[in-house]
Structure formats: C-alpha cells, structure tokens
mmJSON file of the N, C-alpha and C atoms, coordinates in Angstrom:
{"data_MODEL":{"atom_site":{
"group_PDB":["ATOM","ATOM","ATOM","ATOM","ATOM","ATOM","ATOM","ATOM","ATOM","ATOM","ATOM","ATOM","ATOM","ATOM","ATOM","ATOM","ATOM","ATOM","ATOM","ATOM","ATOM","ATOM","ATOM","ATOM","ATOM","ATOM","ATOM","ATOM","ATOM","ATOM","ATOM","ATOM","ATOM","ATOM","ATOM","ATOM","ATOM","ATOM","ATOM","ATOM","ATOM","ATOM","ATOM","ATOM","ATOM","ATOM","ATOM","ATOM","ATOM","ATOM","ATOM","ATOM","ATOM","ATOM","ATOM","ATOM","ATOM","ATOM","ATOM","ATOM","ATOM","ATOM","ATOM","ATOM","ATOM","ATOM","ATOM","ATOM","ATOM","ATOM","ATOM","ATOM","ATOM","ATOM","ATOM","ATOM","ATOM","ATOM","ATOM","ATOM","ATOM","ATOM","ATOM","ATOM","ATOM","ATOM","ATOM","ATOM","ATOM","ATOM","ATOM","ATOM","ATOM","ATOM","ATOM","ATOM","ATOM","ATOM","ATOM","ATOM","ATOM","ATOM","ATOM","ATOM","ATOM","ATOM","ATOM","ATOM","ATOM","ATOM","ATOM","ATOM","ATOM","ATOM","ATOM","ATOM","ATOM","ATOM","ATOM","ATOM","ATOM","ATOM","ATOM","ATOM","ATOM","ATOM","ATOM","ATOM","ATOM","ATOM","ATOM","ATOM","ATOM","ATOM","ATOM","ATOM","ATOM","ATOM","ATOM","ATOM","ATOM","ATOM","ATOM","ATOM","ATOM","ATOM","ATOM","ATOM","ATOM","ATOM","ATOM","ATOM","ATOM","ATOM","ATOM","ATOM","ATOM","ATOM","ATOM","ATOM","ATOM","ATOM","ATOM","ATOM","ATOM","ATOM","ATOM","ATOM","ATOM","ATOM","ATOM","ATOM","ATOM","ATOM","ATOM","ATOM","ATOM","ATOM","ATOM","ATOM","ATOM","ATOM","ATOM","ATOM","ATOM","ATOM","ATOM","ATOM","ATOM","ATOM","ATOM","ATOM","ATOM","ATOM","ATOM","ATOM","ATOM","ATOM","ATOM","ATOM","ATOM","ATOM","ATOM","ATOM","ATOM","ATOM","ATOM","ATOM","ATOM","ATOM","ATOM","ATOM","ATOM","ATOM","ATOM","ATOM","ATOM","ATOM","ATOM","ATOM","ATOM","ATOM","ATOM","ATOM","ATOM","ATOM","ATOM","ATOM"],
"id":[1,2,3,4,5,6,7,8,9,10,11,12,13,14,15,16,17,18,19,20,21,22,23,24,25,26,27,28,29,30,31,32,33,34,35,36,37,38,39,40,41,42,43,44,45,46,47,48,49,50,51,52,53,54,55,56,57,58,59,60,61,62,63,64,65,66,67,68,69,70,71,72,73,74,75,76,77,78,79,80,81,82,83,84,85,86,87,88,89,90,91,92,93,94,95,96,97,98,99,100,101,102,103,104,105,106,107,108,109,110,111,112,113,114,115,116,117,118,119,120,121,122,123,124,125,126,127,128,129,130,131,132,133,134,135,136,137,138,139,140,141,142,143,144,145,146,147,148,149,150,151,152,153,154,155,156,157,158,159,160,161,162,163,164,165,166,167,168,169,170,171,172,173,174,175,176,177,178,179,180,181,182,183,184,185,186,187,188,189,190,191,192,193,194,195,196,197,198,199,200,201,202,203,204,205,206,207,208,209,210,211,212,213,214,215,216,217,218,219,220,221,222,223,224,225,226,227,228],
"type_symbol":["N","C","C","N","C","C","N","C","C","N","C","C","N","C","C","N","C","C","N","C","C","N","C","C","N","C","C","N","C","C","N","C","C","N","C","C","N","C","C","N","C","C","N","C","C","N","C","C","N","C","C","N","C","C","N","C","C","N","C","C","N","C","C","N","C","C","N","C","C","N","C","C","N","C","C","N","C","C","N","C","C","N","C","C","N","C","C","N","C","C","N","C","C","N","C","C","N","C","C","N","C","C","N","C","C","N","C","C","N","C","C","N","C","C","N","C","C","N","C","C","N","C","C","N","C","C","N","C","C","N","C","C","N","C","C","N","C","C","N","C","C","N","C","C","N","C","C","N","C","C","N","C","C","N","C","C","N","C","C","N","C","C","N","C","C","N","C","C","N","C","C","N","C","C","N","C","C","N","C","C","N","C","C","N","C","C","N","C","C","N","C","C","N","C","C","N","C","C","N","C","C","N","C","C","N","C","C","N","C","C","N","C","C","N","C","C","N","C","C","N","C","C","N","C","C","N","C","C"],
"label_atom_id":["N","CA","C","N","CA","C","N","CA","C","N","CA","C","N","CA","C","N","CA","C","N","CA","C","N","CA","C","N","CA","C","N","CA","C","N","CA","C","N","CA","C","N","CA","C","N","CA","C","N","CA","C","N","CA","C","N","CA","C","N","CA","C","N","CA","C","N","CA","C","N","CA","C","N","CA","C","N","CA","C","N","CA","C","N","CA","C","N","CA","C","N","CA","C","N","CA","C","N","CA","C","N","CA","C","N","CA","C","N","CA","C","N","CA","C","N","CA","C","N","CA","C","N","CA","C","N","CA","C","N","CA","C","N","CA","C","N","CA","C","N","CA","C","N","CA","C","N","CA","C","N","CA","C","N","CA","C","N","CA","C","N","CA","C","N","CA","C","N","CA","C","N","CA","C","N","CA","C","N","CA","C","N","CA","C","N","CA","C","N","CA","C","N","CA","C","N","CA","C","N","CA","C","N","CA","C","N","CA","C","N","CA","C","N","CA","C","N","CA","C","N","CA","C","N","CA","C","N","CA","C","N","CA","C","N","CA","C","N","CA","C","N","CA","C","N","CA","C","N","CA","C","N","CA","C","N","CA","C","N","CA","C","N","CA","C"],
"label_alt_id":[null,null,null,null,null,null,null,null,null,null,null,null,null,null,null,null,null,null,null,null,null,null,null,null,null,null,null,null,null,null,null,null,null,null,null,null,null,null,null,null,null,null,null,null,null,null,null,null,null,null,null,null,null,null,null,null,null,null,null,null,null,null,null,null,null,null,null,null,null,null,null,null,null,null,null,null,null,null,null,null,null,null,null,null,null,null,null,null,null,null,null,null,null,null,null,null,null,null,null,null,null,null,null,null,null,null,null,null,null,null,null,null,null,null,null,null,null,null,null,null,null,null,null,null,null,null,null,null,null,null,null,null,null,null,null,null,null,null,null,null,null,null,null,null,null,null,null,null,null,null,null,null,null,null,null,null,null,null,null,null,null,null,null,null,null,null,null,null,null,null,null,null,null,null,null,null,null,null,null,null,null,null,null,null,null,null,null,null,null,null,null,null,null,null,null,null,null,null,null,null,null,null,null,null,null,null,null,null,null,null,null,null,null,null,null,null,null,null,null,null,null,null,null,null,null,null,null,null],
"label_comp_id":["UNK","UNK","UNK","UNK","UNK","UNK","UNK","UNK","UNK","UNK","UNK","UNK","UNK","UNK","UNK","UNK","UNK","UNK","UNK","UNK","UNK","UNK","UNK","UNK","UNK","UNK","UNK","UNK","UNK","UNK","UNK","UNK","UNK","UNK","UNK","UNK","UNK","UNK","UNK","UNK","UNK","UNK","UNK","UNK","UNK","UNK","UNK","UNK","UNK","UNK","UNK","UNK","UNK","UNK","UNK","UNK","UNK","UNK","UNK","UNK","UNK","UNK","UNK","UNK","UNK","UNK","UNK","UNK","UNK","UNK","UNK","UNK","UNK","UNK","UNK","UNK","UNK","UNK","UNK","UNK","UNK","UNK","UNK","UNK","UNK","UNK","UNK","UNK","UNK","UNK","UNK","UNK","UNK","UNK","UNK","UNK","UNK","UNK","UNK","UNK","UNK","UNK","UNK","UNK","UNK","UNK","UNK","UNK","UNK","UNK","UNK","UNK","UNK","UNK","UNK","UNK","UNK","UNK","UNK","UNK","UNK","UNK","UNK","UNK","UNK","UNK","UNK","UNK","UNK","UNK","UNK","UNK","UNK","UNK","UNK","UNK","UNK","UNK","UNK","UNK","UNK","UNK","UNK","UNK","UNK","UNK","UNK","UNK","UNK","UNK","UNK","UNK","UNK","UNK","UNK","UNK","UNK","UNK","UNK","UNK","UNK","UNK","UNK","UNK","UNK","UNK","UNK","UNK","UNK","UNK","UNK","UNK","UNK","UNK","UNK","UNK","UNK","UNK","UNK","UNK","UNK","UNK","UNK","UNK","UNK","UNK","UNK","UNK","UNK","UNK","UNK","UNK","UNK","UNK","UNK","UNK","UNK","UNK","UNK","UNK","UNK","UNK","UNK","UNK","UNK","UNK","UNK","UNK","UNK","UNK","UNK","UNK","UNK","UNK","UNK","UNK","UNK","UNK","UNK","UNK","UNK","UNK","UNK","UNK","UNK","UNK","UNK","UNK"],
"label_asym_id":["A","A","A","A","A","A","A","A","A","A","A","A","A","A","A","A","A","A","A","A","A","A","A","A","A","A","A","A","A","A","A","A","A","A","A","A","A","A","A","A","A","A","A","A","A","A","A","A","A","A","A","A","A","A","A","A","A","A","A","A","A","A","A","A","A","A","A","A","A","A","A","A","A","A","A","A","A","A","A","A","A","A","A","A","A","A","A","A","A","A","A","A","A","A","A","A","A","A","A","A","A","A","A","A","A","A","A","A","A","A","A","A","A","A","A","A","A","A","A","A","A","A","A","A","A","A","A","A","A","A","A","A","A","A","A","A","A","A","A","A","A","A","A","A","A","A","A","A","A","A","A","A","A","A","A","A","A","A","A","A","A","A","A","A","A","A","A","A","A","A","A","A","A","A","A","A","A","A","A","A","A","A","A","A","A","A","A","A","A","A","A","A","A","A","A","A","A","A","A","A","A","A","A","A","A","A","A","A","A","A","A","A","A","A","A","A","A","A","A","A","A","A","A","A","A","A","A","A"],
"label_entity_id":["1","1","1","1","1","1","1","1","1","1","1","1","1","1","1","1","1","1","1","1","1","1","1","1","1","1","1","1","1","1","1","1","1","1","1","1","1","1","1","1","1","1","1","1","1","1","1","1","1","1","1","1","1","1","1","1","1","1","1","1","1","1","1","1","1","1","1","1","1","1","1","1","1","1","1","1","1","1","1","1","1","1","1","1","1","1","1","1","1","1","1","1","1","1","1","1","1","1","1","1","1","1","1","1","1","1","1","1","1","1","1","1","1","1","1","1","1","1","1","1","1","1","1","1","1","1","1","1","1","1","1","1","1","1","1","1","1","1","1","1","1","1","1","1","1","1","1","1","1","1","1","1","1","1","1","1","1","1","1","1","1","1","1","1","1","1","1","1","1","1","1","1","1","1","1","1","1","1","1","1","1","1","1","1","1","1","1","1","1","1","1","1","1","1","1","1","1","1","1","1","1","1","1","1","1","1","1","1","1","1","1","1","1","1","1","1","1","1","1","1","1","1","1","1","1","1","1","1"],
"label_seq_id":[1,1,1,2,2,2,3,3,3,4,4,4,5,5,5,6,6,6,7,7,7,8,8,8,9,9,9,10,10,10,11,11,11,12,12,12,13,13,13,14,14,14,15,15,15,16,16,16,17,17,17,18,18,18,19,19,19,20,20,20,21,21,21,22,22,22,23,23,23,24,24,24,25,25,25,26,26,26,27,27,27,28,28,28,29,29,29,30,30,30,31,31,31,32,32,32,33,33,33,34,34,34,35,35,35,36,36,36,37,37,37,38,38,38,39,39,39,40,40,40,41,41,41,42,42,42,43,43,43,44,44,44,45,45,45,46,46,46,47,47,47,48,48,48,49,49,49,50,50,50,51,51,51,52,52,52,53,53,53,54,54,54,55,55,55,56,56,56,57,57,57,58,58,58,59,59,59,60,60,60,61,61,61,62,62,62,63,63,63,64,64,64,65,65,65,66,66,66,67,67,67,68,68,68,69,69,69,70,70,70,71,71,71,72,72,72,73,73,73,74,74,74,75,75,75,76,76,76],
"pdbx_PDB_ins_code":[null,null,null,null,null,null,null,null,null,null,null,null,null,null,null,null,null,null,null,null,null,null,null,null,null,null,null,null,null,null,null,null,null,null,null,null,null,null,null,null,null,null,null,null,null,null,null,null,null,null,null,null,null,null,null,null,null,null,null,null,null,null,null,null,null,null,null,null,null,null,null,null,null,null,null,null,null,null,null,null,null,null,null,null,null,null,null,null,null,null,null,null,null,null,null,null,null,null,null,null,null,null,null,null,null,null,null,null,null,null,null,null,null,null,null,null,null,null,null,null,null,null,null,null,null,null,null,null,null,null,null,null,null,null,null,null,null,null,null,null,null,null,null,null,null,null,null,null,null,null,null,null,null,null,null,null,null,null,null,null,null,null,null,null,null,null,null,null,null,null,null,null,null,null,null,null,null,null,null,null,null,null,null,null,null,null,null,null,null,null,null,null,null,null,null,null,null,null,null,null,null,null,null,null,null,null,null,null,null,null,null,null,null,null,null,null,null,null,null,null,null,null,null,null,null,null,null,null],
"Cartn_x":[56.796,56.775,56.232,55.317,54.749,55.379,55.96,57.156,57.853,58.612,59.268,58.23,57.819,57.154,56.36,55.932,55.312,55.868,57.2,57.834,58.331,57.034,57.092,58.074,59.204,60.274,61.218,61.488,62.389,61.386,60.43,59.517,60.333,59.754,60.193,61.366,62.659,63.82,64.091,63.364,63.256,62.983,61.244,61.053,61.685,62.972,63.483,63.029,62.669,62.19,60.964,60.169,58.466,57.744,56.374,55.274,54.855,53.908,52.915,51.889,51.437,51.303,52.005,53.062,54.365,54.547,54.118,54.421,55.704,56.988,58.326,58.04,58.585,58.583,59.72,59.076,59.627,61.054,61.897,62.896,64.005,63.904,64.729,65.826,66.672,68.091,67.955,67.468,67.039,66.721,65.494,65.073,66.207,66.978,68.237,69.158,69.554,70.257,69.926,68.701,68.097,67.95,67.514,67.923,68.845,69.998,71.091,71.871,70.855,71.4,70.433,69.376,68.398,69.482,69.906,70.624,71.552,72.29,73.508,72.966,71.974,72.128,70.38,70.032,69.193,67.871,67.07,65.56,64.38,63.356,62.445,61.376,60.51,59.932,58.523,58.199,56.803,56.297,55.001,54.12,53.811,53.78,53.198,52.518,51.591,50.692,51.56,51.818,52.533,51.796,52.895,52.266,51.266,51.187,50.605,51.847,52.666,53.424,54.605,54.664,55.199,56.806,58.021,58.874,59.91,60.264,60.842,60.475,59.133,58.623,58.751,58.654,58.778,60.319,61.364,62.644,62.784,62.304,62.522,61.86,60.999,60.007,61.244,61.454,62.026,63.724,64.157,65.369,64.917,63.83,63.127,62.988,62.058,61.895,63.735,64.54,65.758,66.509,66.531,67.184,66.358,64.704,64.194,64.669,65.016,64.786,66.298,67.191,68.883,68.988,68.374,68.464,67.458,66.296,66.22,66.981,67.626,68.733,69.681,70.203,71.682,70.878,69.671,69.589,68.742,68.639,68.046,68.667],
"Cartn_y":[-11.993,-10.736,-9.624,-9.928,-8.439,-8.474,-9.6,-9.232,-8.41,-8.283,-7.308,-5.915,-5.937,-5.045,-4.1,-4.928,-3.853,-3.783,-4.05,-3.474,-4.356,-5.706,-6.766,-6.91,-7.447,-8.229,-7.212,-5.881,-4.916,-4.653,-4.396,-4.586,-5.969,-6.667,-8.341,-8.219,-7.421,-7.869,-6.43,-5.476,-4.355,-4.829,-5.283,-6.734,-7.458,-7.647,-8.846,-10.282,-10.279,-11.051,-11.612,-10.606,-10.875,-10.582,-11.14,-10.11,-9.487,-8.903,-7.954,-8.47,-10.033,-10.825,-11.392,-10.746,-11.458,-12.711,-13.837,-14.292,-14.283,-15.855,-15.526,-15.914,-14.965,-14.846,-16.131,-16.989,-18.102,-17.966,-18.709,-18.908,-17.118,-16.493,-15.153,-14.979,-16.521,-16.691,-16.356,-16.974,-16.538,-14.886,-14.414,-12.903,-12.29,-12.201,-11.528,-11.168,-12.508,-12.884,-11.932,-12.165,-11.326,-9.578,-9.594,-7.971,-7.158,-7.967,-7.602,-7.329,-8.172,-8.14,-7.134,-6.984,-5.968,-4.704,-4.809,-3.135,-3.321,-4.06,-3.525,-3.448,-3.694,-3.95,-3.145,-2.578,-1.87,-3.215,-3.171,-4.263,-3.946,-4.092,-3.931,-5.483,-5.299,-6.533,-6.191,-7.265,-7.045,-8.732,-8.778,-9.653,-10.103,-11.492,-11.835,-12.945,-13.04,-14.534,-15.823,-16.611,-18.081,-18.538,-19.41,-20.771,-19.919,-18.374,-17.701,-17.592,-18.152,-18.035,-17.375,-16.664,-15.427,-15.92,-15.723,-16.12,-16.52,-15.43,-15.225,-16.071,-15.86,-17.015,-18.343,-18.771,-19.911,-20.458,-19.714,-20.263,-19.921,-19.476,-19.309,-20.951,-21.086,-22.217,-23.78,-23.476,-24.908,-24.64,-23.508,-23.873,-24.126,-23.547,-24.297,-25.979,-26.163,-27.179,-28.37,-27.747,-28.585,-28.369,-27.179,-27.313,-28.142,-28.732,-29.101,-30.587,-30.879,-32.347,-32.768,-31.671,-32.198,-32.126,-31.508,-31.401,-33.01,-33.356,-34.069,-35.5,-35.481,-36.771,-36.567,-35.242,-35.352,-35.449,-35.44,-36.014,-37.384,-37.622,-39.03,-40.325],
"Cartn_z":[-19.313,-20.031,-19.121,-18.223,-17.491,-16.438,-15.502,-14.831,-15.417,-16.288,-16.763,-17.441,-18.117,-18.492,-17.572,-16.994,-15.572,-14.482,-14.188,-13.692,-11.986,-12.048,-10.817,-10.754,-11.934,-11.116,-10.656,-10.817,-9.61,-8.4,-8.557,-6.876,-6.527,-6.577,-5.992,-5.134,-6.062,-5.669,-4.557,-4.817,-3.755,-2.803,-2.763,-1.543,-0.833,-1.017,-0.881,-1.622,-2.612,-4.032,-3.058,-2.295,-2.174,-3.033,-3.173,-4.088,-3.072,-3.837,-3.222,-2.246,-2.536,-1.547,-0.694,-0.96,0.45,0.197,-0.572,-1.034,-1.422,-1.363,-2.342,-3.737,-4.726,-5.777,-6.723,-7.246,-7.926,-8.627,-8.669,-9.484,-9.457,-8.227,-7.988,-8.282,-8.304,-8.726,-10.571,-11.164,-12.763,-12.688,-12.226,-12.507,-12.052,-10.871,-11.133,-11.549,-12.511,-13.449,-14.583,-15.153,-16.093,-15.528,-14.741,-14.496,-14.074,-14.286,-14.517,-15.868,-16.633,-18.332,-18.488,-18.178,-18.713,-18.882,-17.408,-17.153,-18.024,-18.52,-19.655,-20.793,-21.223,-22.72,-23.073,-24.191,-24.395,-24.769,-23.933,-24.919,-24.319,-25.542,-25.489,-24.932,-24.041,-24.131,-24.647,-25.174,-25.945,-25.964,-25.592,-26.119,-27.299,-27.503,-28.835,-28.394,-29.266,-29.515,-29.968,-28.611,-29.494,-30.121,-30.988,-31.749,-33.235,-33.113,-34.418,-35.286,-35.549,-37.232,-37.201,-35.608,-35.614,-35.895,-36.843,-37.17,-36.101,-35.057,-33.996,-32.924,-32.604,-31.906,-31.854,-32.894,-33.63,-33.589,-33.588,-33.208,-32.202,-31.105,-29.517,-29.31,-29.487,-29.569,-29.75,-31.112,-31.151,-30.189,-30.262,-29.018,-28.399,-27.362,-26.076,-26.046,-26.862,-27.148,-27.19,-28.063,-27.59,-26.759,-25.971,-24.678,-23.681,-23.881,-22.599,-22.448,-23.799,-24.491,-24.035,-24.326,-24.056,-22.479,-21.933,-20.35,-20.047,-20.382,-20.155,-20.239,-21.221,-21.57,-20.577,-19.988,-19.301,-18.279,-17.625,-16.043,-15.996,-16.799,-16.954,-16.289],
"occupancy":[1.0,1.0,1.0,1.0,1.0,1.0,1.0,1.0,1.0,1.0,1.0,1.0,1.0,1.0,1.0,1.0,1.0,1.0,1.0,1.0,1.0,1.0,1.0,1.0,1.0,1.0,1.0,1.0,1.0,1.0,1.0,1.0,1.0,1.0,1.0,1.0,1.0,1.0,1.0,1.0,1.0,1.0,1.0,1.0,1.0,1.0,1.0,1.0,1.0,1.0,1.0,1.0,1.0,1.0,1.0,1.0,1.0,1.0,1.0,1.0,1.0,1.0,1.0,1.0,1.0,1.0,1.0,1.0,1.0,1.0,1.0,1.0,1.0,1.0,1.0,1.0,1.0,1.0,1.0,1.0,1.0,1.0,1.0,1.0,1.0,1.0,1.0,1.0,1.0,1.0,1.0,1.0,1.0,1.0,1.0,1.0,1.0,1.0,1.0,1.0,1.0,1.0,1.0,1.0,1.0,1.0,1.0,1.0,1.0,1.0,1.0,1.0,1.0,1.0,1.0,1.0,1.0,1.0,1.0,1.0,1.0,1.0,1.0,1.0,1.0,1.0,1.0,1.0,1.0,1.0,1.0,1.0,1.0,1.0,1.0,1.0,1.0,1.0,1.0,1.0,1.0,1.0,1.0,1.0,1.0,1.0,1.0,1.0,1.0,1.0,1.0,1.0,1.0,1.0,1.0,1.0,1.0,1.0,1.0,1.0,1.0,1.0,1.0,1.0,1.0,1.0,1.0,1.0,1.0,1.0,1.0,1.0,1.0,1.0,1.0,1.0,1.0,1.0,1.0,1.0,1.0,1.0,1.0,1.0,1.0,1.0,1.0,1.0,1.0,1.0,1.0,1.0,1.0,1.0,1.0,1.0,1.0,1.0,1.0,1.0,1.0,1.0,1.0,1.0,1.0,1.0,1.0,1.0,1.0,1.0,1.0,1.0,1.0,1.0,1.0,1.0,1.0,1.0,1.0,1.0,1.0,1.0,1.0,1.0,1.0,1.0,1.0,1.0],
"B_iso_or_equiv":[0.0,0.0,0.0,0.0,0.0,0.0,0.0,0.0,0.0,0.0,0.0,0.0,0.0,0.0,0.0,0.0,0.0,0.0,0.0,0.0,0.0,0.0,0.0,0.0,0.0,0.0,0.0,0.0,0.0,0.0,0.0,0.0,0.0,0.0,0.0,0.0,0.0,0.0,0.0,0.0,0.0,0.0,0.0,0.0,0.0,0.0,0.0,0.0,0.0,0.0,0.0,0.0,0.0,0.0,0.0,0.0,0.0,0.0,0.0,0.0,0.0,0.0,0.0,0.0,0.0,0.0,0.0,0.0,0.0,0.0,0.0,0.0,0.0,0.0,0.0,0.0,0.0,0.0,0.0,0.0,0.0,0.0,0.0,0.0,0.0,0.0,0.0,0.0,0.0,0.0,0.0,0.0,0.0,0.0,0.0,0.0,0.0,0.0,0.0,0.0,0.0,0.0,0.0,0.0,0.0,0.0,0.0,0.0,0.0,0.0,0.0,0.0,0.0,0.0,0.0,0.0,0.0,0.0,0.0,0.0,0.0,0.0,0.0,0.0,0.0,0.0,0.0,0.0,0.0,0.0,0.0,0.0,0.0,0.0,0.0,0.0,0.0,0.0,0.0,0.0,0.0,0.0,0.0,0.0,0.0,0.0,0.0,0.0,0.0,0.0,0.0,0.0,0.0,0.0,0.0,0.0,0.0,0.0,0.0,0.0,0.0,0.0,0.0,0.0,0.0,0.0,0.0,0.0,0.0,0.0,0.0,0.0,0.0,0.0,0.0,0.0,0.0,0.0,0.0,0.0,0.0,0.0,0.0,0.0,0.0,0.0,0.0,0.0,0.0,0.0,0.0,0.0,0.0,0.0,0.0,0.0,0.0,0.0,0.0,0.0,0.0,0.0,0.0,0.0,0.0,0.0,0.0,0.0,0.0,0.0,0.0,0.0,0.0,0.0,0.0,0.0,0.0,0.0,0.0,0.0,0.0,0.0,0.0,0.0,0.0,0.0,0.0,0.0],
"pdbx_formal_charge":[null,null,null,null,null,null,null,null,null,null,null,null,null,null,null,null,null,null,null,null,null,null,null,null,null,null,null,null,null,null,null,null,null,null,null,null,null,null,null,null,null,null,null,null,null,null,null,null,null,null,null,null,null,null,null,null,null,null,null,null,null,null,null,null,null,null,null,null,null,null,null,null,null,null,null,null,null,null,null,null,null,null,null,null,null,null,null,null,null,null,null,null,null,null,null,null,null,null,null,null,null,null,null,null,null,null,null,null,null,null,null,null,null,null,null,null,null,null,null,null,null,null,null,null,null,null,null,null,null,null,null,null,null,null,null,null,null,null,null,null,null,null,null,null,null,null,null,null,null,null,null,null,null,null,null,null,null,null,null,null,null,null,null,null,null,null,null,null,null,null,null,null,null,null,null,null,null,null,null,null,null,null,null,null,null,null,null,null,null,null,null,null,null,null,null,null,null,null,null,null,null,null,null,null,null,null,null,null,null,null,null,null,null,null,null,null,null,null,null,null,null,null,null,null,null,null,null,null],
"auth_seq_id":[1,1,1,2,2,2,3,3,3,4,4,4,5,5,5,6,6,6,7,7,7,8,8,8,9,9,9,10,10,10,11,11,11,12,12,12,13,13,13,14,14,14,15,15,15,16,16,16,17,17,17,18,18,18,19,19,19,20,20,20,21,21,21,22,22,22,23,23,23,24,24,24,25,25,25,26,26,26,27,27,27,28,28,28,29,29,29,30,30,30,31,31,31,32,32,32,33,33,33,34,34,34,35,35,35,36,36,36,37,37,37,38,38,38,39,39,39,40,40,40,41,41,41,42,42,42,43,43,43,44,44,44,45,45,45,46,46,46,47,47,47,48,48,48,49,49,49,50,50,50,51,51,51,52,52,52,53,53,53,54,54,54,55,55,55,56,56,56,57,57,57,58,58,58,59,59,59,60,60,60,61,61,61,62,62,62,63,63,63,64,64,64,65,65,65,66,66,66,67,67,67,68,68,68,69,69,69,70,70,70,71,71,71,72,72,72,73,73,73,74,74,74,75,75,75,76,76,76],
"auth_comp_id":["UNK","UNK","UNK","UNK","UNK","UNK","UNK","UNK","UNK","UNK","UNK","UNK","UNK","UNK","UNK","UNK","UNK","UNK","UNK","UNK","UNK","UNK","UNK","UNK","UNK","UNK","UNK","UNK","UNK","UNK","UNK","UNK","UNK","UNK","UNK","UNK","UNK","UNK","UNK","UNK","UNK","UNK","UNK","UNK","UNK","UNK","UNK","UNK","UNK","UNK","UNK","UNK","UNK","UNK","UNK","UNK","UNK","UNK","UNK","UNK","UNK","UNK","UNK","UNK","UNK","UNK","UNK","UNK","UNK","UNK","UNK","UNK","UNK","UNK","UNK","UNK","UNK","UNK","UNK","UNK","UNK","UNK","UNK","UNK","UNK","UNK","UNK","UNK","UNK","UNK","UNK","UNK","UNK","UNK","UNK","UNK","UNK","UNK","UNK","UNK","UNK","UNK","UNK","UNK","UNK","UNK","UNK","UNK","UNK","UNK","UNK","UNK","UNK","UNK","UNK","UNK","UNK","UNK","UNK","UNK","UNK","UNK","UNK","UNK","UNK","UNK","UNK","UNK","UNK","UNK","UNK","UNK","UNK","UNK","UNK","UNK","UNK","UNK","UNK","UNK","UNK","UNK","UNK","UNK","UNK","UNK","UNK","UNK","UNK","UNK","UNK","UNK","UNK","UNK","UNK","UNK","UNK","UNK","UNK","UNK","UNK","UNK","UNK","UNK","UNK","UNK","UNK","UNK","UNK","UNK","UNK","UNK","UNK","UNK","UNK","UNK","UNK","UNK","UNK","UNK","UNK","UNK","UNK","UNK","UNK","UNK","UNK","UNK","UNK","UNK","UNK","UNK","UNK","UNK","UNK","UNK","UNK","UNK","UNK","UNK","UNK","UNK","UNK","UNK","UNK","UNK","UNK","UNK","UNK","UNK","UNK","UNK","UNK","UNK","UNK","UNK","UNK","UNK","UNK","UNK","UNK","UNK","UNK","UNK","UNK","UNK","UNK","UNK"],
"auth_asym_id":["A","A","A","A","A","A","A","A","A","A","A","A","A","A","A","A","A","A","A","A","A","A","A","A","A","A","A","A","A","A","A","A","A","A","A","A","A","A","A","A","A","A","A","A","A","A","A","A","A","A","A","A","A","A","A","A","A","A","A","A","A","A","A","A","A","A","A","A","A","A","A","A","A","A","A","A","A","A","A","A","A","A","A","A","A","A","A","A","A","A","A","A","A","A","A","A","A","A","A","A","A","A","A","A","A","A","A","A","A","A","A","A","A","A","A","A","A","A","A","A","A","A","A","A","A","A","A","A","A","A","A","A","A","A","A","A","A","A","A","A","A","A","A","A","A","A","A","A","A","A","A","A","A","A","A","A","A","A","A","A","A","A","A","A","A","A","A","A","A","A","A","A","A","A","A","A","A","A","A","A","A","A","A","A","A","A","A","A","A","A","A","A","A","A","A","A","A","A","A","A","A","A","A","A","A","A","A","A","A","A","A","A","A","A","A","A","A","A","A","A","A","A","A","A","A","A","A","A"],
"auth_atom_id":["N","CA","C","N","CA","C","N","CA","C","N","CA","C","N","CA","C","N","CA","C","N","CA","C","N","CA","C","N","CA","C","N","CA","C","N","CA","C","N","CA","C","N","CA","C","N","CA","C","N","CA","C","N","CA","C","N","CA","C","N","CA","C","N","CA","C","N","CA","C","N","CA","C","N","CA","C","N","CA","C","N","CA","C","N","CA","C","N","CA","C","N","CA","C","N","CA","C","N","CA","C","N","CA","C","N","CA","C","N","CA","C","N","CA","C","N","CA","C","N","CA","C","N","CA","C","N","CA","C","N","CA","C","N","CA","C","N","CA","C","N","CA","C","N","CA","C","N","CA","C","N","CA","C","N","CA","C","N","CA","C","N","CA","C","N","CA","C","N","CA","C","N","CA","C","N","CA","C","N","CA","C","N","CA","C","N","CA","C","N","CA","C","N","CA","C","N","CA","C","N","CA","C","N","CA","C","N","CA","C","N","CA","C","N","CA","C","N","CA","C","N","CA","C","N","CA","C","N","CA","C","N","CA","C","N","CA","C","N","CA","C","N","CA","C","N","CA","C","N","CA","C","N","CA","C","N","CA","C","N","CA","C","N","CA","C"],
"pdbx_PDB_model_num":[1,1,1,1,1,1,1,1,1,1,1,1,1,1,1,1,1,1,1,1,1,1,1,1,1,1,1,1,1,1,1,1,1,1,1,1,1,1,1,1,1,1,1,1,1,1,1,1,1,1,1,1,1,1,1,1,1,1,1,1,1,1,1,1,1,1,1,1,1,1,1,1,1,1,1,1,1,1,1,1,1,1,1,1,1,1,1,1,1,1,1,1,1,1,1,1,1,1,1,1,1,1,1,1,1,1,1,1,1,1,1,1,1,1,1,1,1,1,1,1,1,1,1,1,1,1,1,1,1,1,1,1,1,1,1,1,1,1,1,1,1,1,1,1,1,1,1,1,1,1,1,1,1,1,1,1,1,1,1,1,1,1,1,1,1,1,1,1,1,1,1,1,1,1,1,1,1,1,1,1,1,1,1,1,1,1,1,1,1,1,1,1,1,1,1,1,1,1,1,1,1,1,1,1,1,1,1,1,1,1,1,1,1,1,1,1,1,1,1,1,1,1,1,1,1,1,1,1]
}}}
C-alpha cells in the first residue's frame, strides 16, 4: 500500500527498479505490471486494518487464501 501511496514504486522504476538504498526492489516484474493498470484505470489506495471485519477485506482475504492453496496443488 505505501509503495503505491507514497509514491516508492514510480521512484523504483525511475531508478531502474532501485530503492533509495540502491538496493533492487523485489518482485519489479509484478509492480510494473500494476503501474501500468494504475495508469489506465482511476483508484484510490487506502489502508485498512486486516482481519478487523472489514467486509472487503475479508473477501480479498479468502481469494488470497484460495489462490495460495490452488497454486500450491498445481506445483506440488
């Protein structure tokens, strides 16, 4: 979320997907991906407290949860 929100993950890829510690910045093939959808489509990112009730959360949660579970069966 503050990758995006604060603005790290376009530094990164300005960088050449470094941080600010020069450090390479994890998984660059994904954040690009995503900031590329950012740019077409209008969203807001915002923080929430997991695992508090929050409705939305809560079904991000259990897809997660079955995409980790079906990926785990197909490389098993």
């Amino acid at each position: 979320c503050d990758a995006i929100a604060k603005g790290w993950a376009e530094s990164w890829r300005r960088n050449g997907w470094r941080k600010s510690d020069k450090k390479p910045a994890l998984n660059s093939d994904l954040w690009e991906i995503l900031l590329n959808l950012l740019n077409r489509h209008r969203v807001t990112v915002r923080w929430i407290k997991g695992h508090a009730g929050h409705p939305e959360n809560e079904c991000c949660d259990r897809m997660a949860v079955a995409a980790s579970q079906a990926a785990k069966k197909r490389f098993a």
